[in-house]
C-alpha positions as CSV (number, residue, x, y, z in Angstrom):
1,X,46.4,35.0,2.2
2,X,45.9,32.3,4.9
3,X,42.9,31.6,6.6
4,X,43.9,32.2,9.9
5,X,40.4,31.4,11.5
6,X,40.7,27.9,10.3
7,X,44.4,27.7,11.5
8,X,43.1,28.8,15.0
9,X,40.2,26.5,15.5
10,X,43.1,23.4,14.0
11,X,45.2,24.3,16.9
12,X,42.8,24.8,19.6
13,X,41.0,21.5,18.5
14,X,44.3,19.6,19.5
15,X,44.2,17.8,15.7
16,X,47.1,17.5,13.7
17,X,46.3,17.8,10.1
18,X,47.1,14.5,9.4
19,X,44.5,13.4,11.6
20,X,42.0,15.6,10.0
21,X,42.7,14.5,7.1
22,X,42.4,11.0,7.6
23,X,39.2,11.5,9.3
24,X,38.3,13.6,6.0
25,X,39.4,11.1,3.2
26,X,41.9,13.5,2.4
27,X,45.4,13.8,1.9
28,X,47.3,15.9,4.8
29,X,48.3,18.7,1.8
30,X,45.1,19.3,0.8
31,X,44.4,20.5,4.6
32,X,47.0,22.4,4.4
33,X,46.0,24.3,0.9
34,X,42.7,25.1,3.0
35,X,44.9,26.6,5.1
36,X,47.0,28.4,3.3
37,X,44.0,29.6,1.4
38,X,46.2,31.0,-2.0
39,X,44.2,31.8,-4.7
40,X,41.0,31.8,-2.3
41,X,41.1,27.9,-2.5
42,X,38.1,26.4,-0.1
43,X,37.4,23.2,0.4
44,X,34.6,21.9,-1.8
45,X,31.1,22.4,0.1
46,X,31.0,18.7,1.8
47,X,34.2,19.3,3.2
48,X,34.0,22.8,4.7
49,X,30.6,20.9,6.8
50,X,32.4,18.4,7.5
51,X,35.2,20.2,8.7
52,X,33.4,22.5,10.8
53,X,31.4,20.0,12.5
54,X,34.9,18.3,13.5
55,X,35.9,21.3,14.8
56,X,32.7,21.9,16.2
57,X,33.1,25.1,14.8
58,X,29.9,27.2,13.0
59,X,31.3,27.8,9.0
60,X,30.8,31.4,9.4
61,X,33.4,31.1,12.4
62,X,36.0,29.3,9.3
63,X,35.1,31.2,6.5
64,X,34.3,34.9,6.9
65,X,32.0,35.3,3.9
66,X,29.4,32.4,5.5
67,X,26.1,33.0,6.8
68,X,26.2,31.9,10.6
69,X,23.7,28.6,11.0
70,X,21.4,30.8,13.0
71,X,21.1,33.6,10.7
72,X,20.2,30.7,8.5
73,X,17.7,29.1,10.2
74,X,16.3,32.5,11.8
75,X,15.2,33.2,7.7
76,X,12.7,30.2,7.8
77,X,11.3,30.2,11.0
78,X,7.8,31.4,9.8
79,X,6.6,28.7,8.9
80,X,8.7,25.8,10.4
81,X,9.1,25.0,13.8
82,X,12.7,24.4,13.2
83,X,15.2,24.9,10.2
84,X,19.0,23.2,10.2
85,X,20.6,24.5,7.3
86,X,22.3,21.1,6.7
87,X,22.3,18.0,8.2
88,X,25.7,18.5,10.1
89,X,24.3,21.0,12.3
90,X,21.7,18.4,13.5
91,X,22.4,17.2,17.2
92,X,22.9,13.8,16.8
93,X,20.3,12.7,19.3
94,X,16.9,14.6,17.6
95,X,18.1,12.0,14.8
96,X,18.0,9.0,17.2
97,X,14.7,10.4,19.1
98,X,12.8,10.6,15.5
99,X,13.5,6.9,14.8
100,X,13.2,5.8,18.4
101,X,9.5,7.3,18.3
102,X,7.8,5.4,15.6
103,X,5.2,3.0,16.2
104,X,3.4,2.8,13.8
105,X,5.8,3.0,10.6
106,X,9.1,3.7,10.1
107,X,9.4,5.3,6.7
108,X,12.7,7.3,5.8
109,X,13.5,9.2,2.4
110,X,16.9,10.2,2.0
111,X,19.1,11.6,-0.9
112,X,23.0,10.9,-0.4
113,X,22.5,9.0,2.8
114,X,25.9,7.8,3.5
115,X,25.8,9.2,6.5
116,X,23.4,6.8,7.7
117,X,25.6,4.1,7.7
118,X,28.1,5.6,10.4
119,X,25.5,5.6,12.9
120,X,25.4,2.0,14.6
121,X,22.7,2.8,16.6
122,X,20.6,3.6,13.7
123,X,20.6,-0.1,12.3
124,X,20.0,-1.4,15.5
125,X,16.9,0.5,15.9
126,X,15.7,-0.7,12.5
127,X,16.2,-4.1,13.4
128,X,14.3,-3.4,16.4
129,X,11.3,-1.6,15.1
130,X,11.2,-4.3,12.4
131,X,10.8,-7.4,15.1
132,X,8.6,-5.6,16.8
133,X,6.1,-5.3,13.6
134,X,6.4,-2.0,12.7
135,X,6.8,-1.8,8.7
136,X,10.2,-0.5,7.8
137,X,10.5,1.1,4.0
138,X,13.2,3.0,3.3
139,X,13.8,4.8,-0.3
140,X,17.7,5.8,-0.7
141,X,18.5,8.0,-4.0
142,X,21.2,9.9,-5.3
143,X,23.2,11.4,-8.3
144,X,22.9,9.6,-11.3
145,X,26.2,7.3,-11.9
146,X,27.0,7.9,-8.5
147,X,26.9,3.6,-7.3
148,X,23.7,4.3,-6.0
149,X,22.1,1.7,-8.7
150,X,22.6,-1.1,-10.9
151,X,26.1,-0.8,-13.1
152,X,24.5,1.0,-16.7
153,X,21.9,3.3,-15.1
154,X,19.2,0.2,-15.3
155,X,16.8,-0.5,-13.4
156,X,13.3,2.0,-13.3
157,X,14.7,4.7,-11.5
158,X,17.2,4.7,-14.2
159,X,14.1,4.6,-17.1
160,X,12.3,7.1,-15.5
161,X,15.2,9.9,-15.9
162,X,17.0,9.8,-12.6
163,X,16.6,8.6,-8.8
164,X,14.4,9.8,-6.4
């Protein structure tokens, strides 16, 4: 059965799936299997985030069976002054605020970062918190094998069992 939630928020986004696609790293009939949902195919986890942050669209809103973000973060509020059930969900500029604010060091630990690197404003306020003498240490990990290391698994994240 198709997934006509998904279908609705493609057309009223004013994408074509080829453009999604591209913008995914994916091929145009792999879109369209999401679409067409037989076999209750879903796009692997990464992609349905990904896919609902281009079409600004809450996963729960894409896929009925999802928990809505707020439900999600309403579950951890005890204790935390705020919860983002992934990073997708993040505004862009609390990310920005966060790096513009340190003074004193500037230390970030991240596991599969790539997302890092599509943020131009990030590197430039690295660069700029590193002239200005604030220490800069960053520690990137993430799946073994996955080119986050030296070809082989050297190295002594690779002798200690793993990355970080």
């Amino acid at each position: 059965m198709a997934n006509e939630r998904l279908r609705g928020a493609i057309l009223a986004s004013n994408l074509k799936i080829e453009q999604i696609a591209e913008r995914l790293g994916v091929s145009p009939r792999t879109v369209e299997r999401w679409v067409e949902a037989k076999d209750e195919r879903r796009p692997y986890r990464r992609f349905q985030y990904a896919l609902a942050n281009l079409l600004q669209r809450d996963l729960s809103e894409l896929w009925s069976d999802e928990q809505t973000s707020s439900a999600t973060a309403e579950a951890g509020r005890a204790e935390l002054v705020k919860l983002y059930p992934h990073r997708a969900v993040v505004p862009k500029e609390l990310w920005t605020s966060l790096y513009a604010k340190s003074t004193r060091h500037f230390d970030l630990v991240v596991y599969a970062g790539f997302w890092l690197s599509e943020d131009p404003l990030f590197f430039r306020l690295v660069r700029e918190k590193a002239q200005a003498g604030v220490p800069v240490r960053l520690m990137l990990g993430g799946p073994p094998g996955g080119g986050g290391g030296p070809p082989g698994g050297g190295g002594a994240a690779g002798r200690r069992g793993g990355g970080v």
